[in-house]
C-alpha positions in Angstrom: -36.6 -14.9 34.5 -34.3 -11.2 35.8 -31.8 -13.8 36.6 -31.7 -15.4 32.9 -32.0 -12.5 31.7 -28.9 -11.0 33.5 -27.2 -13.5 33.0 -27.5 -13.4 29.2 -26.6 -9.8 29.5 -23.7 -10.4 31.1 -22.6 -13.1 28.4 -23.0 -10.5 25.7 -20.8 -7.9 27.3 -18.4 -10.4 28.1 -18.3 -11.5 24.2 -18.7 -8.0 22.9 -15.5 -7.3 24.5 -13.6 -9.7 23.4 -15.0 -9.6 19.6 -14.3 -5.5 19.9 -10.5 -5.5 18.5 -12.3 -7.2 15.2 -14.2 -4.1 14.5 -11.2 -1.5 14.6 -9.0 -4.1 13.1 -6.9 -2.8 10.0 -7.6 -3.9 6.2 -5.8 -6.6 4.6 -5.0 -7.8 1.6 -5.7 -11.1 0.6 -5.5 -11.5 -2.7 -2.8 -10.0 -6.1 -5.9 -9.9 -8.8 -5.4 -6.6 -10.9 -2.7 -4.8 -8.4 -0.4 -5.3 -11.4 0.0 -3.4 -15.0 -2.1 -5.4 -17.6 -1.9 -5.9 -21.4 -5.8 -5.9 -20.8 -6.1 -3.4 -19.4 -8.8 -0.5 -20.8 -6.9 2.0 -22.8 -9.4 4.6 -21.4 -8.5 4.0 -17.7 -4.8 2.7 -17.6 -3.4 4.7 -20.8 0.1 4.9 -19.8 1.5 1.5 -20.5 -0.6 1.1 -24.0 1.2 0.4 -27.3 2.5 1.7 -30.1 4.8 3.5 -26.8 5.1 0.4 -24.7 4.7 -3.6 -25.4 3.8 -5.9 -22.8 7.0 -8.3 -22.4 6.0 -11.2 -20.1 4.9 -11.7 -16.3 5.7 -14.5 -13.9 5.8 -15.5 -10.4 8.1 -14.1 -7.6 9.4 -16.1 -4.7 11.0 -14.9 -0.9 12.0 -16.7 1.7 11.0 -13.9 4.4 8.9 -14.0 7.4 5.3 -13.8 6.5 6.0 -14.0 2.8 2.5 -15.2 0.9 2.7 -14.6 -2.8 4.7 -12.6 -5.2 4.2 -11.5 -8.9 5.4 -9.6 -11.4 5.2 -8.4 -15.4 7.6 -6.5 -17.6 6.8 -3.5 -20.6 9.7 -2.4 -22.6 10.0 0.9 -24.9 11.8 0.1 -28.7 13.8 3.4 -29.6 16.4 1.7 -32.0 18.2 -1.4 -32.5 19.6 -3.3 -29.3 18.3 0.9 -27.5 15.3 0.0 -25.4 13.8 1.6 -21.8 11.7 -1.7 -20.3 10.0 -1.5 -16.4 9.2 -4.1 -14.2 6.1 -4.0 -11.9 6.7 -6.3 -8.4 3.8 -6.4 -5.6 4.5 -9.0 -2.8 1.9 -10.6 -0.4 2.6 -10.8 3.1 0.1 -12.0 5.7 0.2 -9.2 8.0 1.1 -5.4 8.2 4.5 -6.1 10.6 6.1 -8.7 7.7 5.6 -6.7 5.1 6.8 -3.5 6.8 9.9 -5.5 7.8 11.0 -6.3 4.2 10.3 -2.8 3.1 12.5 -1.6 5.9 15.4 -4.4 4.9 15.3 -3.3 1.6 15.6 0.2 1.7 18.1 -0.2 4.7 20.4 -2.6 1.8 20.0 0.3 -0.4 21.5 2.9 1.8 24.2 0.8 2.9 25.4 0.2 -0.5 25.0 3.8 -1.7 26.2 4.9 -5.3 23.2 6.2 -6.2 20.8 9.4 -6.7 17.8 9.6 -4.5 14.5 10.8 -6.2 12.1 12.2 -3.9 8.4 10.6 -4.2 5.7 10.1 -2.1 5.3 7.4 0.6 8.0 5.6 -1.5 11.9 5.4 -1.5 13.3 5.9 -4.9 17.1 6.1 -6.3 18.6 6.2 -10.1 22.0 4.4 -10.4 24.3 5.8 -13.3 26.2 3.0 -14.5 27.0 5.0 -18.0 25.5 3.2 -20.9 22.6 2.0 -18.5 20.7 3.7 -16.1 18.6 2.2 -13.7 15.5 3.6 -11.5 14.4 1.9 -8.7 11.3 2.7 -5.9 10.1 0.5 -3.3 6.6 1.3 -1.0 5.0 -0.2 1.6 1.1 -0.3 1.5 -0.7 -2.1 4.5 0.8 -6.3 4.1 2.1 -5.6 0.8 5.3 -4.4 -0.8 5.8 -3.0 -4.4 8.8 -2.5 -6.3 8.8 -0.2 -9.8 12.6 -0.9 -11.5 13.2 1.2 -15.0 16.2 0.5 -17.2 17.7 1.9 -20.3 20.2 0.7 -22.4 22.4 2.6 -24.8 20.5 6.1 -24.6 20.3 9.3 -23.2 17.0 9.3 -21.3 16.8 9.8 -18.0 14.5 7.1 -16.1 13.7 9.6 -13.5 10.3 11.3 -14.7 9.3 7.5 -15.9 10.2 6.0 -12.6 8.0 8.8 -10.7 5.3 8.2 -13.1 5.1 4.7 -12.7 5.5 4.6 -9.4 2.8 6.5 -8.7 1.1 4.6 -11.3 1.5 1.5 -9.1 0.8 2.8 -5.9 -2.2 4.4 -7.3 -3.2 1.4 -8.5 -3.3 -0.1 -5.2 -4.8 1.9 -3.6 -8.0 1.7 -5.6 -8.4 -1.6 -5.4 -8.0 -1.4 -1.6 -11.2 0.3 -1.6 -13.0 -2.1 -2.9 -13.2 -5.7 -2.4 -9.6 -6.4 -2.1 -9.1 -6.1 1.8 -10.6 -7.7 4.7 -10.4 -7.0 8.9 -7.2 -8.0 9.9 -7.8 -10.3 12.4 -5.4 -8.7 15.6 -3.7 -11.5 18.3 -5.2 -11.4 21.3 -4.1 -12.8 24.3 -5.4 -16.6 25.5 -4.9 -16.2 29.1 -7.3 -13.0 28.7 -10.2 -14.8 27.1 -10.0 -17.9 29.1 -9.9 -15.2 32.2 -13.0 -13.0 30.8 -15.0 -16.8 30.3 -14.1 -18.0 33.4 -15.2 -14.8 34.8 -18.6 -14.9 32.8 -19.5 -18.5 34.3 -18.6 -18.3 37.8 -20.9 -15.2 37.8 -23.6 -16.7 35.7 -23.4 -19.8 38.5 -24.2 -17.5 41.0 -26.7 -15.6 39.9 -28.5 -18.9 38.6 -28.4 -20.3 42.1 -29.6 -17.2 43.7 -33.1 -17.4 41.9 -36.1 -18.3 43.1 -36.5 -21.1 41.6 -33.4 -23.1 42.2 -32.7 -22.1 45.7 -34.1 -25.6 47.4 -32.9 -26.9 50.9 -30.5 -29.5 51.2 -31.6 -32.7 52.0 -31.1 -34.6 54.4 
């Protein structure tokens, strides 16, 4: 029975180790549901994009061809000051299936941003935000990164005066805000981290060859050869 019994014990270490990089594993997302602006949305809690100030304009699907690339959405407001004068923003989150993918296409979008210049940079949080002055139109543009997913807030205007940049800060924090409570809730799950092949088929091989031994060390199974 001590030999069963150790050898179970060892078993259990041996698969406690490997199962150990699942507990400290970072949170993913694994679903879009409500990580976007909402014409439903409760007046009380998400006041900002509520009419008679903003109308919902449509929403629809976004597509990439980019490593790791799962799902993409997106929906549009706009804000009537007179005829053919308007200020609209568009809400993009994109679904990547780990943190390195969506990190990457964060990084290669910013980076295309800077090499092109021509533009104002607006400091915000944990985000990378510019204003391009094209004249008649201004546009406002942030882009964060938030675990495997990527947002994107874009404010235009057309034939006024306003600037974008207090509604481009506001939204984007708006966004990102928006994100991050959902991430404390059901929205996330244990990334599940690589780990090695040749380390668990070691750390098994390891775990039989001793259980072997102490199995024919006991007692009971230690019989003479015969003859």
């Amino acid at each position: 029975m001590l030999s069963r019994s150790l050898a179970g014990v060892l078993l259990v270490l041996v698969l406690t180790g490997l199962m150990l990089p699942l507990a400290t594993a970072e949170g993913l997302f694994v679903s879009l549901d409500g990580l976007l602006p909402s014409k439903n949305d409760d007046p009380a809690t998400y006041p900002v994009l509520q009419e008679p100030q903003w109308y919902y304009a449509n929403s629809w699907d976004e597509n990439l061809i980019e490593p790791g690339f799962l799902e993409g959405r997106a929906v549009g407001y706009y804000k009537r000051y007179f005829a053919h004068s308007d200020m609209s923003v568009e809400f993009y989150v994109y679904l990547f299936s780990n943190v390195s993918s969506a990190e990457a296409y964060y990084s290669k979008e910013v980076d295309h941003i800077r090499s092109e210049g021509g533009y104002t940079e607006v400091s915000i949080a944990n985000a990378c935000a510019v204003i391009y002055d094209y004249g008649t139109q201004q546009i406002g543009v942030s882009w964060g990164a938030i675990s495997n997913l990527v947002f994107k807030v874009a404010v235009y205007t057309a034939n006024i005066v306003e600037d974008p940049t207090d509604q481009l800060v506001s939204f984007t924090f708006l966004e990102r805000s928006r994100i991050l409570e959902k991430s404390q809730g059901t929205g996330t799950i244990p990334e599940i981290p690589e780990f090695p092949s040749i380390s668990v088929i070691v750390l098994l091989m390891i775990a039989a060859i001793a259980t072997a031994k102490i199995w024919r060390r006991s007692p009971q199974h230690n019989y003479p050869l015969l003859e």
